[in-house]
Structure formats: C-alpha cells, structure tokens
FIZAVEX-480602 format. One line per 10 residues: number of its first residue (from 1); for each residue z, y, x of N, C-alpha, C. Coordinates in steps of 0.001 Angstrom, whole numbers. Layout:
FIZAVEX-480602
NUM	Z Y X Z Y X Z Y X; ... .
//
This chain:
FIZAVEX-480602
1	37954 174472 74789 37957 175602 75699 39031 176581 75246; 39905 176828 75923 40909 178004 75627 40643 179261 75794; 41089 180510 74675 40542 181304 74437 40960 181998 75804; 41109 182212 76986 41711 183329 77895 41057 183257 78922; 39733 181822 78883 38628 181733 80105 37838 182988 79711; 37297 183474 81229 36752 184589 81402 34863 184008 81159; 34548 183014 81268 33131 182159 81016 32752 181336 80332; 31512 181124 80032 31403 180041 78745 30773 179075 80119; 31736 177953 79545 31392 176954 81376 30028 176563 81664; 29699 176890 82298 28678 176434 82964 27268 177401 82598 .
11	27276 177765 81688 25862 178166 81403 25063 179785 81642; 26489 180601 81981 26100 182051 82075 25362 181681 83610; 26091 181202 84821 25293 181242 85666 23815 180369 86037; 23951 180053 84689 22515 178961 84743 21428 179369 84374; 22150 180213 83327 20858 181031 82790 20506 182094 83292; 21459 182811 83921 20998 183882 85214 19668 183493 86097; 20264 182094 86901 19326 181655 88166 17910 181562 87696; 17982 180681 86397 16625 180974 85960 15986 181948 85630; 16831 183268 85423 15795 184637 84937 15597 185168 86280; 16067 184919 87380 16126 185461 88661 14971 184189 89502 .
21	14668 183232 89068 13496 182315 89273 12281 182970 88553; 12027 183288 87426 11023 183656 86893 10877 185272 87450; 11777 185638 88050 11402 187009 88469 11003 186446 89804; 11517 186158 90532 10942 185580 91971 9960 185359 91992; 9181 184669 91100 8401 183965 90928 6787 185187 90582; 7155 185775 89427 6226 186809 89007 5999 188024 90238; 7158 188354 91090 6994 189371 92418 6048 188510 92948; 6006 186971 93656 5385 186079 94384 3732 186351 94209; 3814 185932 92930 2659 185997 92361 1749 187516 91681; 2601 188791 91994 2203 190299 91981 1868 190408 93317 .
31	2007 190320 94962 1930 190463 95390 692 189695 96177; 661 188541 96264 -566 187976 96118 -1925 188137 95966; -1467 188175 94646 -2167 188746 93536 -3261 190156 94114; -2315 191053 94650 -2261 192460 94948 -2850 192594 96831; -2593 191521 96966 -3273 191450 98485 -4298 190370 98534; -5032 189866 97594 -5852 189447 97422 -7347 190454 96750; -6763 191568 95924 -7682 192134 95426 -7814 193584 96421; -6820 193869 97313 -7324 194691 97980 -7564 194686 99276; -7910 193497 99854 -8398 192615 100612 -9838 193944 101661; -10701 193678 100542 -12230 194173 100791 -11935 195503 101537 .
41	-10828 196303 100940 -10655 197696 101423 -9499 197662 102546; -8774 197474 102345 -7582 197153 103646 -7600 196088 104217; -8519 195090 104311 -8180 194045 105352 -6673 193252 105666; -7169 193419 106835 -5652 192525 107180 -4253 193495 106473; -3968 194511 106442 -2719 195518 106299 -2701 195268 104479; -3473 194033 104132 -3213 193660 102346 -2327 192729 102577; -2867 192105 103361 -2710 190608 104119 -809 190358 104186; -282 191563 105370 647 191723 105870 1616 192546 104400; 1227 193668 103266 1898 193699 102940 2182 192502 101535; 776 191245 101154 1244 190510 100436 2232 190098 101293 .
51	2659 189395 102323 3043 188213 103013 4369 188895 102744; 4636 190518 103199 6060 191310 102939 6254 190782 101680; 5344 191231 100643 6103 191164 99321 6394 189447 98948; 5807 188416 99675 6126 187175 98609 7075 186742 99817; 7756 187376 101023 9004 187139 101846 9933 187776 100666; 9831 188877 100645 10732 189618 99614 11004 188517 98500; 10427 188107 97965 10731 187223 96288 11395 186096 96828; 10811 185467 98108 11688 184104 98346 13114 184612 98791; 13189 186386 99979 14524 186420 100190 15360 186474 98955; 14879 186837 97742 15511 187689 96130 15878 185983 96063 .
61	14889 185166 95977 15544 183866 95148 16659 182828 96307; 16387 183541 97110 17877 182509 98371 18605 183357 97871; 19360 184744 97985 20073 185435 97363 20535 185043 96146; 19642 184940 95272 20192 184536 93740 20850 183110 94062; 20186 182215 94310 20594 180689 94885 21877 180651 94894; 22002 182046 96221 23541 181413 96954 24604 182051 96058; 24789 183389 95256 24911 183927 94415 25624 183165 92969; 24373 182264 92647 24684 181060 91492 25974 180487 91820; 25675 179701 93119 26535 178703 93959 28287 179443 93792; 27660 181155 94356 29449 181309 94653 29772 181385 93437 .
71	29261 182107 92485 29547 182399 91228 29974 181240 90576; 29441 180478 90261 29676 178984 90174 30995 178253 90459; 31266 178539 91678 32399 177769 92450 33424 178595 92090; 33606 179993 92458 34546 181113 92057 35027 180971 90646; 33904 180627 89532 34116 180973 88020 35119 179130 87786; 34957 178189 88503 35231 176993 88133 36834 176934 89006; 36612 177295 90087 38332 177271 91302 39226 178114 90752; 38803 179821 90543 39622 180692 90527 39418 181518 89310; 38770 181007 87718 38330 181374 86388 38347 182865 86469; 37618 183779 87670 36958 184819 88229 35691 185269 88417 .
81	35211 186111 88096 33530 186281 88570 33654 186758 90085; 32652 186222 91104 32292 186436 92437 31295 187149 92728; 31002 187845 91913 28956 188169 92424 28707 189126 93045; 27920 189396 93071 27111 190850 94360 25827 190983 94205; 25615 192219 94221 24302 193031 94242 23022 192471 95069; 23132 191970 96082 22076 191215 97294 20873 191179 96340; 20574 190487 95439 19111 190051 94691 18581 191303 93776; 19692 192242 93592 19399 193189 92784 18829 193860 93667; 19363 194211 94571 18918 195202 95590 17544 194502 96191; 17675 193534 96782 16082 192765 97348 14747 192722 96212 .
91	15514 192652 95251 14353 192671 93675 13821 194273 93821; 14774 195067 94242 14045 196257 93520 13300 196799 94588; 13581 196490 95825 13107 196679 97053 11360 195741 97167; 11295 194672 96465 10373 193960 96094 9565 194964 94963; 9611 195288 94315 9121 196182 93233 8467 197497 93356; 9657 198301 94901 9196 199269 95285 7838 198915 96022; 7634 198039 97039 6985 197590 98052 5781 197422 96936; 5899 196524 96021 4592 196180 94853 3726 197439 94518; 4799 198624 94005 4006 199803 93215 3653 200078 94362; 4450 200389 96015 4154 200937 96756 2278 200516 96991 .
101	1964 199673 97319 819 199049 97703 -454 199136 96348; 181 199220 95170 -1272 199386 93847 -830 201046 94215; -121 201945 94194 -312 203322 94211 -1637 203839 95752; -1074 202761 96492 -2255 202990 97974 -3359 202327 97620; -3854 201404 96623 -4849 200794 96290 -5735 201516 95478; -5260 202591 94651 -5661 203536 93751 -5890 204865 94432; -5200 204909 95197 -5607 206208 95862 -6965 206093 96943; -6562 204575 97580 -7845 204493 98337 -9321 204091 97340; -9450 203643 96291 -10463 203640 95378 -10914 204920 94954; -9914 205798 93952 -10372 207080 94224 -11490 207904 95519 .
111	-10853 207666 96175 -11219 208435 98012 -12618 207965 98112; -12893 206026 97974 -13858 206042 98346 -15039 206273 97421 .
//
C-alpha cells in the first residue's frame, strides 16, 4: 500500500456499516420495545409511533447501505471520501422520536 492513499482498503467502510447495523438495529428494537410497553395506555398511537420509529432504523440502515456502497466505490475509483450526513441525520431523528415517546410515557404514568 503506498503511503499517499487517503484509506486503509477496504475496511474503514466496513466497519462503519456494521456500527450503523448495530445502531439500526438497537433503534428497531427501542422502539418496539417502547410501543409494546405503552400499549395498555396509548393504544393504537404506541402502535403507530413504534411502526414510525422501526421505519426510521430501516430508513437509517438503507441510508448507511447506500452510503457504504458510494463510499466504497468513490474511495476505490477516485482514492476520495464520498459520504453524507443522510443516516446521521435519520439516526438522530430516530432518537428524537424514541425519547420523544418514553418522555410521553412518563408523563402519562405520572397523570394517571
């Protein structure tokens, strides 16, 4: 490998996809999770915001996916990084939506 490549081949974006899988994965399973236990008190509107939040983790992991791919192709054609914010932004938007829903789960326990 010559010292003036900008990547160590192959593996920075490999090991990304997978920390961006195990995050996908843990939102999937927070949200769930989170509309399963507040079920009894919100009904269906748990229902609808699990289903939001584990859309959210699958949109975060197509994002990361395609992300890998360009990154991937870009770092191997043109020895350049390609990447973009998309999964960062959908992750945290996933996160907000999560606290959003245990902060309404706690407040409605309180109340009742």
């Amino acid at each position: 490998m010559s010292e003036d490549r900008l990547f160590d081949v192959g593996l920075q974006p490999e090991r990304t996809l997978l920390a961006w899988r195990r995050t996908c994965l843990s939102f999937a399973v927070a949200s769930a999770a989170a509309a399963r236990a507040s079920f009894e008190i919100f009904g269906l509107l748990s229902v609808i915001v699990g289903v939001i939040g584990v859309s959210l983790a699958i949109a975060t992991y197509i994002a990361a996916s395609t992300g890998y791919r360009r990154a991937h192709r870009t770092l191997h054609e043109r020895n350049s990084s390609g990447t973009h914010g998309i999964p960062i932004v959908l992750a945290t938007t996933a996160v907000l939506a999560i606290g959003a829903a245990c902060a309404l789960f706690i407040v409605a326990r309180v109340l009742s």
